[in-house]
CHARMM internal coordinates of N, CA and C (Angstrom, degrees):
IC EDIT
DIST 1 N 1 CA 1.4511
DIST 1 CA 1 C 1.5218
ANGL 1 N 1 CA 1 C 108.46
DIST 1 C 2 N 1.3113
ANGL 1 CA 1 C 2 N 121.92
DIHE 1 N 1 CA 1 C 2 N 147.75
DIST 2 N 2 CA 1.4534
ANGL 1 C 2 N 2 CA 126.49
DIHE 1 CA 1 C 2 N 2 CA -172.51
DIST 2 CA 2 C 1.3444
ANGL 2 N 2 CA 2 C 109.43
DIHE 1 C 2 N 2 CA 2 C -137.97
DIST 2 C 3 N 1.6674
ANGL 2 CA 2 C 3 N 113.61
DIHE 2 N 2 CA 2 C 3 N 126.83
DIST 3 N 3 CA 0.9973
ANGL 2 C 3 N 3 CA 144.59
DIHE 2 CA 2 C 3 N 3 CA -175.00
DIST 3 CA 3 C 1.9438
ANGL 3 N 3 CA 3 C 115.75
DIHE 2 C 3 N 3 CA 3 C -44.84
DIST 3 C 4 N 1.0821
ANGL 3 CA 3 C 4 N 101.16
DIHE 3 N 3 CA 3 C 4 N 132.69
DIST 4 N 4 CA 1.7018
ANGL 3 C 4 N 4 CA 101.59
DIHE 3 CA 3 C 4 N 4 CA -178.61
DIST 4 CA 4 C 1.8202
ANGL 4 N 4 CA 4 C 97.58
DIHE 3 C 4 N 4 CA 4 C -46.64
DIST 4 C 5 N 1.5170
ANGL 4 CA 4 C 5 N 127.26
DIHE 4 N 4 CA 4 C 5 N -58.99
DIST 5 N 5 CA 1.1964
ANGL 4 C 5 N 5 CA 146.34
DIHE 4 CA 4 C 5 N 5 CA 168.68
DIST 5 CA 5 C 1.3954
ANGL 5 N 5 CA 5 C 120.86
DIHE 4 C 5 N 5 CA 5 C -13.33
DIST 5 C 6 N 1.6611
ANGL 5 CA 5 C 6 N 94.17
DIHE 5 N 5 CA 5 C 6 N -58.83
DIST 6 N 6 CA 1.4740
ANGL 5 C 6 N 6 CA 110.19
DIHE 5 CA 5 C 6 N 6 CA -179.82
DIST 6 CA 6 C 2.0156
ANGL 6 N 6 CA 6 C 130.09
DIHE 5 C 6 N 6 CA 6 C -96.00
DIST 6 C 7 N 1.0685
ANGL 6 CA 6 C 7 N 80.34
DIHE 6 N 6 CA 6 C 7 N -7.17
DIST 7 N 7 CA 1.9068
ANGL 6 C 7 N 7 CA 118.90
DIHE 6 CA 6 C 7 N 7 CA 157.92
DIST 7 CA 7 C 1.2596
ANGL 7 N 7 CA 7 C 102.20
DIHE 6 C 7 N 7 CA 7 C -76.23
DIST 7 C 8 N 1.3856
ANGL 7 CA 7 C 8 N 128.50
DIHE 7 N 7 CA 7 C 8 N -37.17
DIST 8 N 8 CA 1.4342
ANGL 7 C 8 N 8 CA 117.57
DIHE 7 CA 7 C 8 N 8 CA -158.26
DIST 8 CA 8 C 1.5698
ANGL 8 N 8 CA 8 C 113.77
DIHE 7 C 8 N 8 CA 8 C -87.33
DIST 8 C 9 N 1.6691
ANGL 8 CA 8 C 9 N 107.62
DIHE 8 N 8 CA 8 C 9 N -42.51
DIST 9 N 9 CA 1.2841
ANGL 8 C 9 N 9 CA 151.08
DIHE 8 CA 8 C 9 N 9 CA 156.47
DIST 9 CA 9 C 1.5096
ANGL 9 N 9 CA 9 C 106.47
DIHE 8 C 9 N 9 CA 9 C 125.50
DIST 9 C 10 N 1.3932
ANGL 9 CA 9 C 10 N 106.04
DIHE 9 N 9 CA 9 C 10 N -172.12
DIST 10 N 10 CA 1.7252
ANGL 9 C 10 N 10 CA 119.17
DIHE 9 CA 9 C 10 N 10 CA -151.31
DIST 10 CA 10 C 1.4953
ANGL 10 N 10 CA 10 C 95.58
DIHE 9 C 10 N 10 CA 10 C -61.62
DIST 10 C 11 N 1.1886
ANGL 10 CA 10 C 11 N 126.06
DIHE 10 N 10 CA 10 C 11 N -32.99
DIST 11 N 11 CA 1.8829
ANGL 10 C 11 N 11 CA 114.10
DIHE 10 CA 10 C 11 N 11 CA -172.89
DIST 11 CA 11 C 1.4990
ANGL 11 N 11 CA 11 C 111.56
DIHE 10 C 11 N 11 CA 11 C -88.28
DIST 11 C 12 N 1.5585
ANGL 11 CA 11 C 12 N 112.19
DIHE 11 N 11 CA 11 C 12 N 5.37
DIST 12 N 12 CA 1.6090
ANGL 11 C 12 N 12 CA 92.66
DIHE 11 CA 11 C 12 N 12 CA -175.27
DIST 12 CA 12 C 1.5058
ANGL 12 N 12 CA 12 C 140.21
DIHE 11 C 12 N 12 CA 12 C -47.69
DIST 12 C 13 N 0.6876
ANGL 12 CA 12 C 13 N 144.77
DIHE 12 N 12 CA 12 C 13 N 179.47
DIST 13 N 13 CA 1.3859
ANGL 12 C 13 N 13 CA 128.85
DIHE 12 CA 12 C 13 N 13 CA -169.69
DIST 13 CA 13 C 1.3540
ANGL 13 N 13 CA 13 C 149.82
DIHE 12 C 13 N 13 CA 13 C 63.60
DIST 13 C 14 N 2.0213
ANGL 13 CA 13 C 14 N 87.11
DIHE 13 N 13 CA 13 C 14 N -22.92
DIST 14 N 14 CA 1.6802
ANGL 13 C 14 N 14 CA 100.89
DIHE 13 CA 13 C 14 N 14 CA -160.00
DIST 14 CA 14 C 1.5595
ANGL 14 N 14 CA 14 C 85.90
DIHE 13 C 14 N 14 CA 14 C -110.49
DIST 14 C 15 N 1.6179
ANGL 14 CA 14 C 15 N 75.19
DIHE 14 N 14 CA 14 C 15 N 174.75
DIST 15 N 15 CA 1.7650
ANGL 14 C 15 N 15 CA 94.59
DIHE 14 CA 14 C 15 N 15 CA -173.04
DIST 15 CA 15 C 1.6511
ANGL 15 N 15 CA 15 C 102.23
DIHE 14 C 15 N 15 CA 15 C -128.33
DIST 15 C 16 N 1.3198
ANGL 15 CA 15 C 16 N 107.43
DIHE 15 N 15 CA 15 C 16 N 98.18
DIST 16 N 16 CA 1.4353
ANGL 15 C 16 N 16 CA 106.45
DIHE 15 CA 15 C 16 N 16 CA 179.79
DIST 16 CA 16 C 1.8123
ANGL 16 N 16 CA 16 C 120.06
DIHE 15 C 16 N 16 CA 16 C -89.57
DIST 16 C 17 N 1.3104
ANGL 16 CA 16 C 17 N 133.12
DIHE 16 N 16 CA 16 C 17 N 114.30
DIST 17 N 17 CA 1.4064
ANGL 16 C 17 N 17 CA 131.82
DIHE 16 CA 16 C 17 N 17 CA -174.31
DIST 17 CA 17 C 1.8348
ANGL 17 N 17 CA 17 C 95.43
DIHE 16 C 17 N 17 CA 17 C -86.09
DIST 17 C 18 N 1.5052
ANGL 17 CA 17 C 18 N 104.46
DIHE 17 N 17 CA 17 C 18 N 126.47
DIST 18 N 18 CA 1.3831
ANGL 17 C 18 N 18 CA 104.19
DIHE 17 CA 17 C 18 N 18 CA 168.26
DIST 18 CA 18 C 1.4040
ANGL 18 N 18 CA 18 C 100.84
DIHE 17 C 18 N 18 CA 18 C -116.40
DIST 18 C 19 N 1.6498
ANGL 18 CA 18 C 19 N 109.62
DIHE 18 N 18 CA 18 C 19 N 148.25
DIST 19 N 19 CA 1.2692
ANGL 18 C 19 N 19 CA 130.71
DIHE 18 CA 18 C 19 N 19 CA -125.23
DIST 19 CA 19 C 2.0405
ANGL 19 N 19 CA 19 C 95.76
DIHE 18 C 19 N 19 CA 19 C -124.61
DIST 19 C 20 N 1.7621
ANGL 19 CA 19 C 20 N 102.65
DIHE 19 N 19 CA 19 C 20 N -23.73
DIST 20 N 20 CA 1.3569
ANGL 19 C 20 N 20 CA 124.78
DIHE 19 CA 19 C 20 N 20 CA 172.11
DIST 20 CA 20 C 1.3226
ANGL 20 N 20 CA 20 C 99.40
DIHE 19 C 20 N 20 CA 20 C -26.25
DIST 20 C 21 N 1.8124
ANGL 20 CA 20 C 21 N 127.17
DIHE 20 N 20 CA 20 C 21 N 157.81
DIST 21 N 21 CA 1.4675
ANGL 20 C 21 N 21 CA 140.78
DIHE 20 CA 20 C 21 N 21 CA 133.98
DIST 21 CA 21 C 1.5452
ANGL 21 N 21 CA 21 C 99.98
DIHE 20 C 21 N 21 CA 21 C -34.66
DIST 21 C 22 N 1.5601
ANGL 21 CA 21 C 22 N 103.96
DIHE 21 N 21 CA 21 C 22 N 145.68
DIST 22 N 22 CA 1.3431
ANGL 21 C 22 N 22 CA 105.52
DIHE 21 CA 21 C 22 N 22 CA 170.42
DIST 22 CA 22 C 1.7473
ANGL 22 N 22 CA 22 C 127.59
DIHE 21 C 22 N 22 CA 22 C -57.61
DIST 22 C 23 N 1.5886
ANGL 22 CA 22 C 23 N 110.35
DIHE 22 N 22 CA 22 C 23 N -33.55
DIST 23 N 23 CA 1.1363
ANGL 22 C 23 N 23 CA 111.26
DIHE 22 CA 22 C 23 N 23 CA -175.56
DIST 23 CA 23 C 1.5934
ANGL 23 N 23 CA 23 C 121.74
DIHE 22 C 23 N 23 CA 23 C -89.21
DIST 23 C 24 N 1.9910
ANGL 23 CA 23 C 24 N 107.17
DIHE 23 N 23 CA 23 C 24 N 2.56
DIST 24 N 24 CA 1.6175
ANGL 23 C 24 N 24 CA 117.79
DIHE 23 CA 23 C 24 N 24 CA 153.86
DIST 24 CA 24 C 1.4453
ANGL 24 N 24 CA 24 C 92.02
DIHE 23 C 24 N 24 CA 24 C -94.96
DIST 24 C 25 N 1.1474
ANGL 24 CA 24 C 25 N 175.43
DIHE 24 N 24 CA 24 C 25 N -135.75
DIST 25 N 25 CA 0.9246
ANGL 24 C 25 N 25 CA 133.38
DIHE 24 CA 24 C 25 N 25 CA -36.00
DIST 25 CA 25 C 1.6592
ANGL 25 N 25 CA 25 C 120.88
DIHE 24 C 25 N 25 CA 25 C -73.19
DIST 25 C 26 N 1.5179
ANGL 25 CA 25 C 26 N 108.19
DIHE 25 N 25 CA 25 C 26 N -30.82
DIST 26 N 26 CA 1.6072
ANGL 25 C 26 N 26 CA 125.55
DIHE 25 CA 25 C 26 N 26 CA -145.83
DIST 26 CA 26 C 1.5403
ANGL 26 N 26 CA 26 C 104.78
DIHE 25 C 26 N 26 CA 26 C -65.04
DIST 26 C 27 N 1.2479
ANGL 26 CA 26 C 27 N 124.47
DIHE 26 N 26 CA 26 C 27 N -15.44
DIST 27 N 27 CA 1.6109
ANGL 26 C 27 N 27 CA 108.50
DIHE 26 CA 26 C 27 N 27 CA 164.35
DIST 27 CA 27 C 1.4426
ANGL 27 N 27 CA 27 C 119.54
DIHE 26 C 27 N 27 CA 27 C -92.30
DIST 27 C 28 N 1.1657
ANGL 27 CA 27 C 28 N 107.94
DIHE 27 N 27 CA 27 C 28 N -30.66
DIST 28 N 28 CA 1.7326
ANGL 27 C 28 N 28 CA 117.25
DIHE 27 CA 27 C 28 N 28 CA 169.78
DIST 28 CA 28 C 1.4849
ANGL 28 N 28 CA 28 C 123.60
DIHE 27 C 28 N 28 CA 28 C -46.45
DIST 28 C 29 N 1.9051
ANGL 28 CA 28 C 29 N 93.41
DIHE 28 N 28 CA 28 C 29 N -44.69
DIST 29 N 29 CA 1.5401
ANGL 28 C 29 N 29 CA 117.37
DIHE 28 CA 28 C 29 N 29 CA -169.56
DIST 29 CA 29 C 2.0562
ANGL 29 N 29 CA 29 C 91.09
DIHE 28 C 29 N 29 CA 29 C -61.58
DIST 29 C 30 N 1.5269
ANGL 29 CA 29 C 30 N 96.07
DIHE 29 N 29 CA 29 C 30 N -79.02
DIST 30 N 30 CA 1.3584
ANGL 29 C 30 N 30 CA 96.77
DIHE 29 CA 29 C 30 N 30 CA -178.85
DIST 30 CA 30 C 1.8595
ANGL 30 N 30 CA 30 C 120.82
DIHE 29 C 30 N 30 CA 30 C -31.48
DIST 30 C 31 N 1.1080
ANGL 30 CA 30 C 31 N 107.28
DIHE 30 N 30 CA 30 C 31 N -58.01
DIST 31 N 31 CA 1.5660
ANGL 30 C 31 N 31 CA 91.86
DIHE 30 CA 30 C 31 N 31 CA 167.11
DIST 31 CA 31 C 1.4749
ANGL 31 N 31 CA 31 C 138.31
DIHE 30 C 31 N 31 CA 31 C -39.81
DIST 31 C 32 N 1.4441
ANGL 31 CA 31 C 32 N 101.21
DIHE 31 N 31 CA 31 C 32 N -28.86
DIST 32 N 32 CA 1.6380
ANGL 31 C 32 N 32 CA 106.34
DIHE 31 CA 31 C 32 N 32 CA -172.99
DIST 32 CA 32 C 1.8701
ANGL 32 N 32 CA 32 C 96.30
DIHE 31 C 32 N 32 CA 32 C -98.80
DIST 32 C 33 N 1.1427
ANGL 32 CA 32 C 33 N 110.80
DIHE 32 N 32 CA 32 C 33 N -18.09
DIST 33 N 33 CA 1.5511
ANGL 32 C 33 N 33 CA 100.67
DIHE 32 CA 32 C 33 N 33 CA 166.16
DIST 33 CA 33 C 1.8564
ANGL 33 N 33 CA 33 C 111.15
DIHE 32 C 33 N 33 CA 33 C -89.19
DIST 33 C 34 N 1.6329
ANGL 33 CA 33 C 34 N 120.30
DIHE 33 N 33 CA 33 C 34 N -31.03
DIST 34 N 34 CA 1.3437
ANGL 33 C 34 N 34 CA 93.28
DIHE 33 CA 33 C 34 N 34 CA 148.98
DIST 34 CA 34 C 1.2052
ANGL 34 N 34 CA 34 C 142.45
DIHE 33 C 34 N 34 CA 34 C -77.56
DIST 34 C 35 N 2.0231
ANGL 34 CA 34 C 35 N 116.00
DIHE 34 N 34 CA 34 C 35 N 21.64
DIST 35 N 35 CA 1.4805
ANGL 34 C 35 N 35 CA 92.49
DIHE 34 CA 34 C 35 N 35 CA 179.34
DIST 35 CA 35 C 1.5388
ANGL 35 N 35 CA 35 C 86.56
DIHE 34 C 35 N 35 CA 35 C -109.12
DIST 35 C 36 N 1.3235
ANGL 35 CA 35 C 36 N 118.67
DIHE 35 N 35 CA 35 C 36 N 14.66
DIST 36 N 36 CA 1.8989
ANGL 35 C 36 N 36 CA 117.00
DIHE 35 CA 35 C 36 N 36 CA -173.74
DIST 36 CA 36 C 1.4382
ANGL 36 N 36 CA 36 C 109.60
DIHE 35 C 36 N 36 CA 36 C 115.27
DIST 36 C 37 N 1.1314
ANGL 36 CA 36 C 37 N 143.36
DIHE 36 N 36 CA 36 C 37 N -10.97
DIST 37 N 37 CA 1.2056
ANGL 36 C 37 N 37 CA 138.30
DIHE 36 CA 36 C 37 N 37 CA -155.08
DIST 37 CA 37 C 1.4950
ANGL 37 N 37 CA 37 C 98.11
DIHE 36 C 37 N 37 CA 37 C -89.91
DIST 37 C 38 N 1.4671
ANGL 37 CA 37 C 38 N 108.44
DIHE 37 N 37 CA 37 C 38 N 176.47
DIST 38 N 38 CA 0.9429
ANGL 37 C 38 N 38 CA 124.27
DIHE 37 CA 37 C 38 N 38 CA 149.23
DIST 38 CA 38 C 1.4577
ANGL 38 N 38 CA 38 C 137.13
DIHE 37 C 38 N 38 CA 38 C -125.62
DIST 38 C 39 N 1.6343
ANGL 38 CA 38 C 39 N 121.70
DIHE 38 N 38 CA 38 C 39 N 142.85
DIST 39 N 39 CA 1.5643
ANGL 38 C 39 N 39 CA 123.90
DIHE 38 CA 38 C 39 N 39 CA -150.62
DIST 39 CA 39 C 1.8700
ANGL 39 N 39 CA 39 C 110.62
DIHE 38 C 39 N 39 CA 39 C -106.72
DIST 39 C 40 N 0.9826
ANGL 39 CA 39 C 40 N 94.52
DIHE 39 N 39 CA 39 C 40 N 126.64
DIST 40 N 40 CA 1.4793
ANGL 39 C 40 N 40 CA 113.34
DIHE 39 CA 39 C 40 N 40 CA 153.72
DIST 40 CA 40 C 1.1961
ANGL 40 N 40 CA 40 C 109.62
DIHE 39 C 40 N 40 CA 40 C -97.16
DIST 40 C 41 N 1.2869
ANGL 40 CA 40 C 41 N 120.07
DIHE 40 N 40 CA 40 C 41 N 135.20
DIST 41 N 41 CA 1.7257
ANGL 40 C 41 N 41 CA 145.83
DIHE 40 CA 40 C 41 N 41 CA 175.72
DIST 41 CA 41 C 1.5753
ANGL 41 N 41 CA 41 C 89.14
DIHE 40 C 41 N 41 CA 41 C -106.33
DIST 41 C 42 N 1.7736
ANGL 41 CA 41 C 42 N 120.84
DIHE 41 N 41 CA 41 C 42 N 107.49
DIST 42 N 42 CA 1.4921
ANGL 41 C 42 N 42 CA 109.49
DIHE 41 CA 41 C 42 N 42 CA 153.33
DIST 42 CA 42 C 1.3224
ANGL 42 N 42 CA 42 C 96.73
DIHE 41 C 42 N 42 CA 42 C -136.98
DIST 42 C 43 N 1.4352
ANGL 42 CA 42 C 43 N 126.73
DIHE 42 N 42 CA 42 C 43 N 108.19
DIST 43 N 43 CA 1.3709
ANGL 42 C 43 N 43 CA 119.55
DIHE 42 CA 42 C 43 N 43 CA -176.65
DIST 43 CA 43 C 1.5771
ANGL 43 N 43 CA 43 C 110.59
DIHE 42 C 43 N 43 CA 43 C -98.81
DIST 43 C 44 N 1.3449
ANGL 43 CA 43 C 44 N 105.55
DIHE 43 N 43 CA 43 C 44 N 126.33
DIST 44 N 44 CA 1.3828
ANGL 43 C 44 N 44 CA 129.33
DIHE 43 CA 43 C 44 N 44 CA -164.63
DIST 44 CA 44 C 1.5978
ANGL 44 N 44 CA 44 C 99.57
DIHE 43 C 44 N 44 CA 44 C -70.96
DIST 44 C 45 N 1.3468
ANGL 44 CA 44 C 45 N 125.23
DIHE 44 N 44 CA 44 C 45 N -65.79
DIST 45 N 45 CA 1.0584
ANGL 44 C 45 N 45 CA 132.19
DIHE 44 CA 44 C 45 N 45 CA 165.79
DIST 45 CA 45 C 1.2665
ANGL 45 N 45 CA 45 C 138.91
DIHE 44 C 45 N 45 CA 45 C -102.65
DIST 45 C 46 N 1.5409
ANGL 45 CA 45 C 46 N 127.56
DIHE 45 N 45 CA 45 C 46 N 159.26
DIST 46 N 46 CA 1.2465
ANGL 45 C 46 N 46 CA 121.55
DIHE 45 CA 45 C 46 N 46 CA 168.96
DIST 46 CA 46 C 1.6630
ANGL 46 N 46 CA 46 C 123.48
DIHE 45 C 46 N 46 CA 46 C -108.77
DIST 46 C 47 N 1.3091
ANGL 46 CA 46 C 47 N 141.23
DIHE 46 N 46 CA 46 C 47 N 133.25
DIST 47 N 47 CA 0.9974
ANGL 46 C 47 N 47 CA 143.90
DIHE 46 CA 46 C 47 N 47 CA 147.99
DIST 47 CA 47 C 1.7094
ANGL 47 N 47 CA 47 C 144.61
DIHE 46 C 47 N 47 CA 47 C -54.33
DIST 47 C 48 N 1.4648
ANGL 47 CA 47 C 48 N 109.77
DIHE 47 N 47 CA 47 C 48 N 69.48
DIST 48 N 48 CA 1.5804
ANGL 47 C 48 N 48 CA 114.52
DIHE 47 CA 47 C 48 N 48 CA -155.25
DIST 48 CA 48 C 1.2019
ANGL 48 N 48 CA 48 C 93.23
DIHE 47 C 48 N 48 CA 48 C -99.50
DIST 48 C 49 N 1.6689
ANGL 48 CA 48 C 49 N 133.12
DIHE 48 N 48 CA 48 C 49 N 155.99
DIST 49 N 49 CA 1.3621
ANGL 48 C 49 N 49 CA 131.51
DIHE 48 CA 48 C 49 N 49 CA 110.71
DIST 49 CA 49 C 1.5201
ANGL 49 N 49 CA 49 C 141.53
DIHE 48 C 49 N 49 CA 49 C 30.55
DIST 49 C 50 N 0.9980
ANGL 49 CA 49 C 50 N 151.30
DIHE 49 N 49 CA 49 C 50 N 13.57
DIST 50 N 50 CA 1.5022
ANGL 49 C 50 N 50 CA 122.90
DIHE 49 CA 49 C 50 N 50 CA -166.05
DIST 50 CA 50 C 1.1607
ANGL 50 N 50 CA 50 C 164.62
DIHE 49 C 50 N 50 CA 50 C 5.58
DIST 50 C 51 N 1.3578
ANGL 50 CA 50 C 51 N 126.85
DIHE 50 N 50 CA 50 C 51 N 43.23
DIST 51 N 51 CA 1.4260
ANGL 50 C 51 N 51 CA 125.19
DIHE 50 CA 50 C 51 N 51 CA -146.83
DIST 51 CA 51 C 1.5833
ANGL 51 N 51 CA 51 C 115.59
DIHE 50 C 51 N 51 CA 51 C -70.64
DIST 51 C 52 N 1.4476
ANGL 51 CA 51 C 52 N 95.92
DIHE 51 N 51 CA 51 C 52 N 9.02
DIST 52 N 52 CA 1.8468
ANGL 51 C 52 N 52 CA 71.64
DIHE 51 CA 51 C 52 N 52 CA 173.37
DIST 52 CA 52 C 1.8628
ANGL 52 N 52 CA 52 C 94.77
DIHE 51 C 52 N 52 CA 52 C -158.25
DIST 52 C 53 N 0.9936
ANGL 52 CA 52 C 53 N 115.90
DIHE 52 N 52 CA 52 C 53 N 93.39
DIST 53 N 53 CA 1.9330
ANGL 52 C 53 N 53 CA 144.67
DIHE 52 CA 52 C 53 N 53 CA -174.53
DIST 53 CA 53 C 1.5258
ANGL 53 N 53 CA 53 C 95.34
DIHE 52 C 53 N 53 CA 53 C -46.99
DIST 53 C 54 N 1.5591
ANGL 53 CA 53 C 54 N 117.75
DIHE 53 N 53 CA 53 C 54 N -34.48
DIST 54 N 54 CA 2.0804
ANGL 53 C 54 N 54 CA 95.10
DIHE 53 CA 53 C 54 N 54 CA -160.92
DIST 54 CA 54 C 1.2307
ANGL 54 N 54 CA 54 C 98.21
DIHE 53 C 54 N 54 CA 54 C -53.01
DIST 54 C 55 N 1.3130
ANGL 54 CA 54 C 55 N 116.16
DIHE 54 N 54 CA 54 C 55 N -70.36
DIST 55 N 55 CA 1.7061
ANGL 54 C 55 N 55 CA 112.49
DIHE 54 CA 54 C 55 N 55 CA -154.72
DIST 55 CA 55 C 1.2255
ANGL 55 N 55 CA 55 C 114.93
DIHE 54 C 55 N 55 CA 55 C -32.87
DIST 55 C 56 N 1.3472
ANGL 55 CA 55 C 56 N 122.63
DIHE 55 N 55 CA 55 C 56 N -39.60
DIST 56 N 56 CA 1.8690
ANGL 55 C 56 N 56 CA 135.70
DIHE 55 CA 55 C 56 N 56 CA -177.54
DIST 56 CA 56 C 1.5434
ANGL 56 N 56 CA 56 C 102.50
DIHE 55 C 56 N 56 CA 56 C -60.58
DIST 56 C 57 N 1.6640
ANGL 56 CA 56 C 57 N 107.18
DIHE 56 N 56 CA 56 C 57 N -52.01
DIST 57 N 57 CA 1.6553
ANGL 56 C 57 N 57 CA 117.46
DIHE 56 CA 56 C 57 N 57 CA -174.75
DIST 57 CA 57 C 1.8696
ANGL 57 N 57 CA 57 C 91.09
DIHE 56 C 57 N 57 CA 57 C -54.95
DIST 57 C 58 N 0.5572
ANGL 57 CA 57 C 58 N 123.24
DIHE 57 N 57 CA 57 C 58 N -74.64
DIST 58 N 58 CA 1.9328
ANGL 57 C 58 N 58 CA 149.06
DIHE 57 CA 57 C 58 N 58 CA -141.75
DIST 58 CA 58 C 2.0557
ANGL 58 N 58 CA 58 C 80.50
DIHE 57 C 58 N 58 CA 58 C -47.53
DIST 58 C 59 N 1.3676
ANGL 58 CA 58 C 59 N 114.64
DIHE 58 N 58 CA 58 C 59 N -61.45
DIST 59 N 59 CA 0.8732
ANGL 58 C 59 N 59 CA 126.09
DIHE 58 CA 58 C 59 N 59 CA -167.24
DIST 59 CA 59 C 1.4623
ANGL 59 N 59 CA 59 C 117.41
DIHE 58 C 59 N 59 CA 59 C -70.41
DIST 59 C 60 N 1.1615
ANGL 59 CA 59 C 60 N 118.78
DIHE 59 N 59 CA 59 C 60 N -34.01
DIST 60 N 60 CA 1.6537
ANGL 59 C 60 N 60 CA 122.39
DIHE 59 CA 59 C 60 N 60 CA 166.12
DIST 60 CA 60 C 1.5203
ANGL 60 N 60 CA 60 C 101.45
DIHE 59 C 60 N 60 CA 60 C -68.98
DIST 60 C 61 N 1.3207
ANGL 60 CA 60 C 61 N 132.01
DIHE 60 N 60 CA 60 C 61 N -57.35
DIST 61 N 61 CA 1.0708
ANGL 60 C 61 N 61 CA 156.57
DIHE 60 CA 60 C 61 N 61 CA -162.11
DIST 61 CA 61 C 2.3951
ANGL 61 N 61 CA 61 C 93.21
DIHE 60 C 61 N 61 CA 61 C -43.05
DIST 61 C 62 N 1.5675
ANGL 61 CA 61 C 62 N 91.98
DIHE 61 N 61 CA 61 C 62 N -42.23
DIST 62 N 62 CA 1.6170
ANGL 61 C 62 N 62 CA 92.18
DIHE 61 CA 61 C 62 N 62 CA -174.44
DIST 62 CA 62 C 1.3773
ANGL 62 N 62 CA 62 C 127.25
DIHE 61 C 62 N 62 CA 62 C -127.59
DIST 62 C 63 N 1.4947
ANGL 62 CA 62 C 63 N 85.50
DIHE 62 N 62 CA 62 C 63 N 35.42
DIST 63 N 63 CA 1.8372
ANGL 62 C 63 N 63 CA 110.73
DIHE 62 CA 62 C 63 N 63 CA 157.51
DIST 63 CA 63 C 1.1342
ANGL 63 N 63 CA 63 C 111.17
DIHE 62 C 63 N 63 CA 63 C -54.48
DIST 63 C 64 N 0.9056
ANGL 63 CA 63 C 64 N 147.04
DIHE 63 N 63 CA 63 C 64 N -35.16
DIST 64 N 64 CA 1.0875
ANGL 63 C 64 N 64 CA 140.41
DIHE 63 CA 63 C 64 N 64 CA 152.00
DIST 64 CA 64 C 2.0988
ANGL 64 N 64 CA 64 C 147.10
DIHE 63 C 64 N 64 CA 64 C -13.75
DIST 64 C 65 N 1.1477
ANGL 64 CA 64 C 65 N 71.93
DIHE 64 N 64 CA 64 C 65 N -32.94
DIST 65 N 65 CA 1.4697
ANGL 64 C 65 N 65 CA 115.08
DIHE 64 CA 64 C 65 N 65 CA -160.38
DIST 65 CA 65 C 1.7502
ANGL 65 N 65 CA 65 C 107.51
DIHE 64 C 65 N 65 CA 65 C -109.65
DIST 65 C 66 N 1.2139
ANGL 65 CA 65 C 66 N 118.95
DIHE 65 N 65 CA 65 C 66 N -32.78
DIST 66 N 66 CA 1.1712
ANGL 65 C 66 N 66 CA 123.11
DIHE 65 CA 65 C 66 N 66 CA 168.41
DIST 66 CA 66 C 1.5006
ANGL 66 N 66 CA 66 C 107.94
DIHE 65 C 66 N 66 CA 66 C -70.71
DIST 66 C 67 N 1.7018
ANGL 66 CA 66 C 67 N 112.42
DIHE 66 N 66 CA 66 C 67 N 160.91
DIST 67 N 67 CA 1.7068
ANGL 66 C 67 N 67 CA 112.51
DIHE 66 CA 66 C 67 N 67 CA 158.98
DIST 67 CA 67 C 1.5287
ANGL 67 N 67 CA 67 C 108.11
DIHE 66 C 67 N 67 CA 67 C -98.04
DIST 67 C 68 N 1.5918
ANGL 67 CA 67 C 68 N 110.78
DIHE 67 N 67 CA 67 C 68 N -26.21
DIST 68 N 68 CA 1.1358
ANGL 67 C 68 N 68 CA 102.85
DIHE 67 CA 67 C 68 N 68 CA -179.42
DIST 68 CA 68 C 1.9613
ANGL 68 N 68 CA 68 C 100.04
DIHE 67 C 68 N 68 CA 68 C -116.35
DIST 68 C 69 N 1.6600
ANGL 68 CA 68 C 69 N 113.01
DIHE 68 N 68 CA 68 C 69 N -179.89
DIST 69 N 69 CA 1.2247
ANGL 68 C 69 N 69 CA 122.91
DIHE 68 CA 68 C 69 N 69 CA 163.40
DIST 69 CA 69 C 1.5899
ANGL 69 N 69 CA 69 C 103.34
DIHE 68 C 69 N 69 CA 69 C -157.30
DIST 69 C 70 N 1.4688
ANGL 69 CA 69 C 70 N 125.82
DIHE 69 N 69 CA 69 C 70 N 91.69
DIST 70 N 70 CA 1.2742
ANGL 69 C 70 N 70 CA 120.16
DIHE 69 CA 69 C 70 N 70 CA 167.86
DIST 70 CA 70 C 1.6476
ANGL 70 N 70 CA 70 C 112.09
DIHE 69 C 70 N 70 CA 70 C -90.97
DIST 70 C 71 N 1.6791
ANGL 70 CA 70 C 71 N 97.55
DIHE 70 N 70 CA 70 C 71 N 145.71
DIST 71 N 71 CA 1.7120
ANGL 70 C 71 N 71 CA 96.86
DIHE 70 CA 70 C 71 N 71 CA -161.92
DIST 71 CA 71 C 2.2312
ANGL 71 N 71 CA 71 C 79.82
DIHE 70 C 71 N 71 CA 71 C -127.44
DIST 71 C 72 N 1.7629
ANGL 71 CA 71 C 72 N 83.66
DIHE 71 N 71 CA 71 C 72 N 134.18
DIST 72 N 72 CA 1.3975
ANGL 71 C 72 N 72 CA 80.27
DIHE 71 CA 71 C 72 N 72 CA -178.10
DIST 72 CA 72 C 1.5461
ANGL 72 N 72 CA 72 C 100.22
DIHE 71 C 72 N 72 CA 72 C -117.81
DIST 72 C 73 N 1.2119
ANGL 72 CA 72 C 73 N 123.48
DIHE 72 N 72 CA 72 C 73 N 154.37
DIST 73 N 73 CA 1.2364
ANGL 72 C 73 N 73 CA 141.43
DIHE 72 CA 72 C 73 N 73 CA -177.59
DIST 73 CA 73 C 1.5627
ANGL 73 N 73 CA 73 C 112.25
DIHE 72 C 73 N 73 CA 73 C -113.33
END
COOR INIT
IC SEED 1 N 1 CA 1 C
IC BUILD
């Protein structure tokens, strides 16, 4: 016999907030509503374009100068 819980699947009950750009979230989202959960969409950040490169140049440009350079993805 199997549990209403486990019928429902592994997230039932919970309320998971995903934190993705709006335009990743939509396969993630669906996963956590097929394992039962339920989704919050709060996207922390956005992923735009660059319209203006010096500051990036200026800053590669004086790596040098750093001890460290962590690059986050």
């Amino acid at each position: 016999m199997t549990s209403d819980a486990a019928r429902a699947g592994p997230l039932a009950g919970r309320c998971i907030v995903i934190t993705r750009p709006a335009h990743q979230a939509g396969s993630l989202a669906e996963k956590v509503r097929t394992a039962g959960g339920e989704v919050i969409r709060f996207p922390v950040i956005e992923i735009a374009e660059a319209t203006d490169l010096a500051p990036f140049y200026r800053v590669v440009d004086a790596l040098e100068a750093f001890d460290y350079a962590i690059f986050v993805s």
